[in-house]
C-alpha positions in Angstrom: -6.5 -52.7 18.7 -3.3 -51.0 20.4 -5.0 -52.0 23.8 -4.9 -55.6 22.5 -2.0 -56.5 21.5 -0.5 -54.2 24.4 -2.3 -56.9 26.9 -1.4 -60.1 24.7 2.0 -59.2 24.8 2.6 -58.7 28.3 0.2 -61.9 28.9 2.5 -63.8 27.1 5.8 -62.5 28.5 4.7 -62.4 31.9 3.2 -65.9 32.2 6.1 -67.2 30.8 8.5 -65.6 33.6 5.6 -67.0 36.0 6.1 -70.7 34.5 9.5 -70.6 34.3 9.9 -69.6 38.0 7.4 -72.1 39.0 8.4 -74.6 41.6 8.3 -77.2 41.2 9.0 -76.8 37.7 8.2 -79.3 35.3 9.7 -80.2 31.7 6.1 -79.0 30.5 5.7 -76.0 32.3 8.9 -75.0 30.3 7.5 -76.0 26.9 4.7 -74.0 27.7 6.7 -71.0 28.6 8.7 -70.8 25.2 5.3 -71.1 23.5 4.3 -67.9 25.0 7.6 -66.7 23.9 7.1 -67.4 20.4 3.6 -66.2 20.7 4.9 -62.9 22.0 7.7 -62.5 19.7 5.2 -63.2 16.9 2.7 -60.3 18.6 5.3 -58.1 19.1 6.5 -58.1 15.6 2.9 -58.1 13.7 2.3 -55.0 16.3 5.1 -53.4 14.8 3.5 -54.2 11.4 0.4 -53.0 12.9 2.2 -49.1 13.3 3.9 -48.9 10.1 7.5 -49.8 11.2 8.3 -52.2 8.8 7.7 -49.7 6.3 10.7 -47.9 7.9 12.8 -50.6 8.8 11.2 -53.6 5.7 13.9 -56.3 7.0 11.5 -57.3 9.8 8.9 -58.4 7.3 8.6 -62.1 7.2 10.6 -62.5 10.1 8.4 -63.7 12.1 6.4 -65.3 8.9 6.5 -69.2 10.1 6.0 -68.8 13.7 2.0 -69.8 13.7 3.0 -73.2 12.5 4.6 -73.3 15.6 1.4 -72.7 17.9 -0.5 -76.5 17.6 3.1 -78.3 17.7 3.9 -76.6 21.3 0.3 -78.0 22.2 0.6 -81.3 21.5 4.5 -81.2 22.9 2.6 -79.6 26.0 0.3 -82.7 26.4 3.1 -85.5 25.1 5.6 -84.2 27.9 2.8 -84.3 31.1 3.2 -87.9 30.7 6.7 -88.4 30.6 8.5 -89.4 34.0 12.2 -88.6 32.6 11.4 -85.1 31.9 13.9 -84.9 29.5 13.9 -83.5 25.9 14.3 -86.2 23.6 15.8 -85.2 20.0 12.9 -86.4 18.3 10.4 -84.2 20.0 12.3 -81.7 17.3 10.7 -83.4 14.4 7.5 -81.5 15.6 9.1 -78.4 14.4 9.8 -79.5 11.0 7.1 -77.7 9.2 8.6 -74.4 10.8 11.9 -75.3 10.2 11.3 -76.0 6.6 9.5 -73.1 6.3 12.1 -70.9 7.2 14.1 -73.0 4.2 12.0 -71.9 1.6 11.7 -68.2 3.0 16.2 -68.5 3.2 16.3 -66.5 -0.6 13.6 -63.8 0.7 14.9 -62.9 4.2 19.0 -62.9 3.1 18.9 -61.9 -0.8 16.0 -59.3 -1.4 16.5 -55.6 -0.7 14.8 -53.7 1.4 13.0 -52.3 -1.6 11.4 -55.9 -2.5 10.4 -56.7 1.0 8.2 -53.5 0.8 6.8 -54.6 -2.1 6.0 -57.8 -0.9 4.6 -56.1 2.6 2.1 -54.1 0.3 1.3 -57.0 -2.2 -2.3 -58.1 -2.2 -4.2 -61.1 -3.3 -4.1 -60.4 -6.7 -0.4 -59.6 -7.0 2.3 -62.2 -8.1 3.1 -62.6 -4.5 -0.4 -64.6 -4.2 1.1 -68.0 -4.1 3.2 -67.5 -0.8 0.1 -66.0 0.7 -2.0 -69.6 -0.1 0.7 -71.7 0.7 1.4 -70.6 4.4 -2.3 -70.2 4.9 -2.7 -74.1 4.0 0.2 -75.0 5.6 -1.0 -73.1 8.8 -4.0 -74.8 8.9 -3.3 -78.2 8.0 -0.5 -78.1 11.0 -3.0 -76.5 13.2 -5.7 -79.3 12.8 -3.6 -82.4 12.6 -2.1 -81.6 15.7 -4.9 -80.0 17.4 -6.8 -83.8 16.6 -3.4 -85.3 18.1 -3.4 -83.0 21.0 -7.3 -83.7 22.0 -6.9 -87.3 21.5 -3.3 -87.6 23.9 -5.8 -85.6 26.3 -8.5 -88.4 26.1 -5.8 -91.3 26.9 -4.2 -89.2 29.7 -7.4 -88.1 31.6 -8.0 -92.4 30.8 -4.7 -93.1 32.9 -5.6 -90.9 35.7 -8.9 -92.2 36.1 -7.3 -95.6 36.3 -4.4 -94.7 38.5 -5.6 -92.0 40.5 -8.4 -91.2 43.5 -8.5 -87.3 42.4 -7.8 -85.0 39.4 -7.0 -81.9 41.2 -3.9 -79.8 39.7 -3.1 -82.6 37.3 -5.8 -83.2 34.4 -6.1 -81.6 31.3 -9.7 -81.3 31.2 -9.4 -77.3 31.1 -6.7 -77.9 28.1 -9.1 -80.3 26.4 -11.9 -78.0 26.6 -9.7 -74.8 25.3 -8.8 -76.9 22.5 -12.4 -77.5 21.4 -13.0 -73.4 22.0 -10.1 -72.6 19.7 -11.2 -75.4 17.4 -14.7 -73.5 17.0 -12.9 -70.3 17.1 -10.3 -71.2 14.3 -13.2 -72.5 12.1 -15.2 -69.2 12.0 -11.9 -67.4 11.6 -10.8 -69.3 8.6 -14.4 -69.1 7.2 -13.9 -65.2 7.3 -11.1 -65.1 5.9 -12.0 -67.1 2.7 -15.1 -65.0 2.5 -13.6 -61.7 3.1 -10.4 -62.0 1.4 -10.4 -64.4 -1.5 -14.2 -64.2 -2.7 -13.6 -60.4 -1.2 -17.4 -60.3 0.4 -17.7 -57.2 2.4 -19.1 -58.9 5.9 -18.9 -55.5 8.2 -16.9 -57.1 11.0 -13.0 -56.6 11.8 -11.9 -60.3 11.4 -8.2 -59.9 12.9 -9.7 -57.6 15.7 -12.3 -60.2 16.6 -9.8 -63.1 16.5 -6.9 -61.3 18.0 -9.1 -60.5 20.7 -10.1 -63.9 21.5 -6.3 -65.4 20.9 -5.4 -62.9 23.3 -8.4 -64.3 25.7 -7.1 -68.2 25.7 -3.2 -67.3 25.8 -4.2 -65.8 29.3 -6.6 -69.2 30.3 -3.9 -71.2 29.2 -1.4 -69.1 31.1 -3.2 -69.2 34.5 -4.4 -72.9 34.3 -0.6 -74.1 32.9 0.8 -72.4 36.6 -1.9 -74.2 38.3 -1.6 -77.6 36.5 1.0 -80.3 38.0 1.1 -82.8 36.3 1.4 -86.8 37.5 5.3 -86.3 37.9 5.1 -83.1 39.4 3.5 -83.9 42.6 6.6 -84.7 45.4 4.3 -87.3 47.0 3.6 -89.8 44.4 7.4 -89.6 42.9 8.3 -93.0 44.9 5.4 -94.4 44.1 4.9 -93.4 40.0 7.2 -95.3 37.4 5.6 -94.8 34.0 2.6 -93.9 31.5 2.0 -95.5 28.1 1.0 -92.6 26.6 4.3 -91.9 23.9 4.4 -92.0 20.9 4.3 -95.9 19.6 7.3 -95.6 18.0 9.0 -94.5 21.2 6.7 -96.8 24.1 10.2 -98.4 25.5 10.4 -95.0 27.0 7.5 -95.0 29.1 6.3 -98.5 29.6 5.8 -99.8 33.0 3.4 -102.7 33.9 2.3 -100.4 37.1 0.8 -97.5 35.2 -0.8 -99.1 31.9 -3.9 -97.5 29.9 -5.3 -101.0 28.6 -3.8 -103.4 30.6 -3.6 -107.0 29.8 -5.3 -108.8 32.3 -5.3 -112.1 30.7 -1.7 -111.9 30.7 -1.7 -110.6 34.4 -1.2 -114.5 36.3 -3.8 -113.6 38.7 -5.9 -116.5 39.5 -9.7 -116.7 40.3 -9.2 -117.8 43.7 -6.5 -115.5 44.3 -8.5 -112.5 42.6 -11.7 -113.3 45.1 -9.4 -113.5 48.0 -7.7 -110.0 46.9 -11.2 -108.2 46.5 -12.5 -109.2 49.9 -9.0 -108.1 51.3 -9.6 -104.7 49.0 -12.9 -104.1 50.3 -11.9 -105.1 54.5 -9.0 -102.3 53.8 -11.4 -99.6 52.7 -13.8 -100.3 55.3 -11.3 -100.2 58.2 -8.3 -98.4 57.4 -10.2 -95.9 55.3 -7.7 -95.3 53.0 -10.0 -92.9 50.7 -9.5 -90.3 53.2 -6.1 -89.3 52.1 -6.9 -86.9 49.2 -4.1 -87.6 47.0 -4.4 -91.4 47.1 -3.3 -93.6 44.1 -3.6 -96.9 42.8 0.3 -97.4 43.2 -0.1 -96.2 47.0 -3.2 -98.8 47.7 -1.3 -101.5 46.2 2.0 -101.2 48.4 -0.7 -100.9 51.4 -2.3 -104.4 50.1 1.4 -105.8 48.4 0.5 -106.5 45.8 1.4 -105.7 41.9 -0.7 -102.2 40.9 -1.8 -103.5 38.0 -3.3 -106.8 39.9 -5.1 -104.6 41.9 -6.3 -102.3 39.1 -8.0 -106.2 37.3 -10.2 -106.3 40.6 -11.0 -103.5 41.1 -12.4 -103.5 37.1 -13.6 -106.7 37.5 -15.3 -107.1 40.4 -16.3 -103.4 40.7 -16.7 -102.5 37.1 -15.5 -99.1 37.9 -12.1 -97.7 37.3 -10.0 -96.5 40.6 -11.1 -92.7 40.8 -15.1 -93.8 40.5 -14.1 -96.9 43.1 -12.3 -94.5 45.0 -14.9 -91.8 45.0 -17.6 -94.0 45.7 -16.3 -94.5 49.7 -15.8 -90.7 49.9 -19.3 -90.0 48.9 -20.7 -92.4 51.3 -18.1 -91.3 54.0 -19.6 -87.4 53.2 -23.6 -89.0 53.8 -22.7 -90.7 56.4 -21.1 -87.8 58.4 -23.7 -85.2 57.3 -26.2 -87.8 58.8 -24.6 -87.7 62.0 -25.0 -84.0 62.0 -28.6 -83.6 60.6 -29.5 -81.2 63.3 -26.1 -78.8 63.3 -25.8 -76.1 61.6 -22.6 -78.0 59.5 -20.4 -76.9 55.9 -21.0 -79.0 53.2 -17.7 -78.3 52.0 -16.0 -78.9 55.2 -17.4 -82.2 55.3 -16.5 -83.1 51.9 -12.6 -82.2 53.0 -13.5 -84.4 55.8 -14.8 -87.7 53.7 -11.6 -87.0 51.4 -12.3 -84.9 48.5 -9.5 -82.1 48.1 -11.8 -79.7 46.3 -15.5 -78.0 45.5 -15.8 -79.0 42.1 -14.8 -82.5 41.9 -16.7 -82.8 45.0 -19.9 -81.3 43.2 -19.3 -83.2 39.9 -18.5 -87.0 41.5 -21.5 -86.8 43.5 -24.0 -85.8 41.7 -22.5 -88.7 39.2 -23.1 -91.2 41.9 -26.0 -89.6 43.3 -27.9 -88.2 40.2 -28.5 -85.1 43.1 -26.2 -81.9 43.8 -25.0 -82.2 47.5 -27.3 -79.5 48.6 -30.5 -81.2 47.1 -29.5 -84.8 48.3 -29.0 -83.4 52.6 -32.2 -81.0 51.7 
């Protein structure tokens, strides 16, 4: 156990110096830093608990009480803010924070008027003591936070990875696929936890296991995933190269879209709204299609639907219609599609030589192994080793 939190602690402090170091650095990788923070404080001080210092020194008991209902918040804030091209902290991303801050309301009488006699009764209060009530009432209020913004996080995830399958011709360094799939981990995680705590504690079921060792050893396991993909992950606004070309995402809050609406960068556009006529759509596609065929656009990794547009001139979200129209795809399939048959192509011409599958895939335009793997076996229905076999 000492091991444990020993490693979550330093995880947490040291990733969050990594993050906020990071350059460039992002409004994200900051709210993901003073997660950690809070995480770590929160580790730090149940460690403490852990070795019997707050029976010397009782004041620190509770004081770090309400910080778990700040956990699923800072997720959610995590994703909301990847999407944002200001980068600014807006005043209501504070309403997030309510449930912790009310918290800390309630708890005002207990952490500034008891004596350091009561808080040590309440530290060795059980279930059965009169003490009960605050015990239920943060453990509700812990999980209902935790699974309404857990559902709100995974579902912002689900319309960003939409946007950048619309907008962009790769994923590398800035989706939230690895985010989405921690989430469903800790989902499954958080459910047998809470289920051992009911049995264990309130029908008080002897199960044989060490709940808190078991969980605290696999909190301490996705606070260092997160860590290392958060320093690896962009974001859309991140990235020097497509700042020019990048306005905004409709992925805000509805009550807030005037902050991030932009007819280039839309997850549902409105194509019956868009002016683009029939003949004028046809005579677009056929130009779309000559461009890819002779300027092989798709070779530059890090191409976007804003960049293909200006090469075109016309409106992004004109050329976003076509290519769901016409190609029924949206742009990182359409976009993909060449590369694959750029990587065939050149792996053809070099049947009999001794050639890296990898280094042709860098060739045809992919910019790494596993989205290289993943889109073409999609397209394919073969891995690239099986289809030149």
């Amino acid at each position: 156990m000492n091991t444990l939190f020993t490693i979550g602690i330093f995880l947490c402090f040291f990733l969050s110096v990594l993050l906020f170091t990071k350059r460039p650095k992002a409004l994200s990788d900051k709210v993901l830093a003073i997660w950690l923070v809070c995480i770590g404080i929160y580790l730090l001080n149940y460690y403490l608990h852990y070795l019997g210092y707050w029976e010397k020194y009782p004041h620190l008991v509770g004081a770090t009480h309400p910080f778990p209902l700040l956990f699923a918040p800072f997720v959610y804030l995590y994703v909301l803010v990847c999407s944002r091209e200001d980068q600014h902290f807006h005043w209501h991303d504070s309403l997030h924070f309510l449930p912790f801050l009310l918290t800390y309301v309630v708890m005002f009488p207990f952490l500034f008027g008891y004596s350091a006699t009561e808080k040590a009764m309440i530290d060795q209060a059980d279930y059965h003591s009169p003490y009960q009530w605050l015990f239920t009432t943060s453990f509700v209020a812990f999980v209902t936070v935790s699974v309404v913004y857990i559902v709100l996080a995974y579902q912002k995830i689900n319309q960003y990875e939409q946007v950048i399958g619309d907008n962009f011709g790769y994923n590398e360094g800035i989706s939230l696929q690895w985010l989405r799939l921690l989430l469903i981990g800790f989902g499954l995680i958080f459910s047998v936890m809470i289920v051992g705590y009911i049995v264990q504690f309130l029908l008080e079921i002897e199960i044989g296991v060490n709940i808190e060792l078991i969980f605290l050893a696999l909190f301490v396991l996705l606070i260092g995933l997160i860590g290392f993909w958060g320093i690896r992950h962009q974001g859309i606004f991140s990235v020097e190269k497509q700042k020019p070309f990048i306005k905004n995402l409709v992925l805000s809050d509805n009550s807030h879209r005037s902050d991030n609406i932009d007819s280039s960068f839309s997850k549902t556009p409105e194509y019956r709204k868009s002016g683009l006529k029939a003949e004028d759509a046809t005579s677009l596609h056929q130009q779309l299609l000559t461009l890819m065929t002779t300027e092989k656009p798709y070779l530059e990794p890090k191409l976007s639907l804003a960049q293909l547009a200006e090469m075109l001139g016309v409106l992004p979200n004109h050329l976003s219609q076509i290519i769901n129209q016409y190609e029924e795809k949206n742009f990182y399939d359409f976009v993909n599609s060449y590369r694959v048959e750029e990587f065939i192509t050149l792996a053809k011409k070099d049947i009999d030589k001794n050639f890296n599958l990898l280094g042709l895939a860098y060739e045809a335009g992919f910019n790494s192994k596993s989205s290289f793997n993943q889109v073409f076996k999609k397209i394919t229905g073969k891995t690239p080793s099986e289809f030149v076999n």
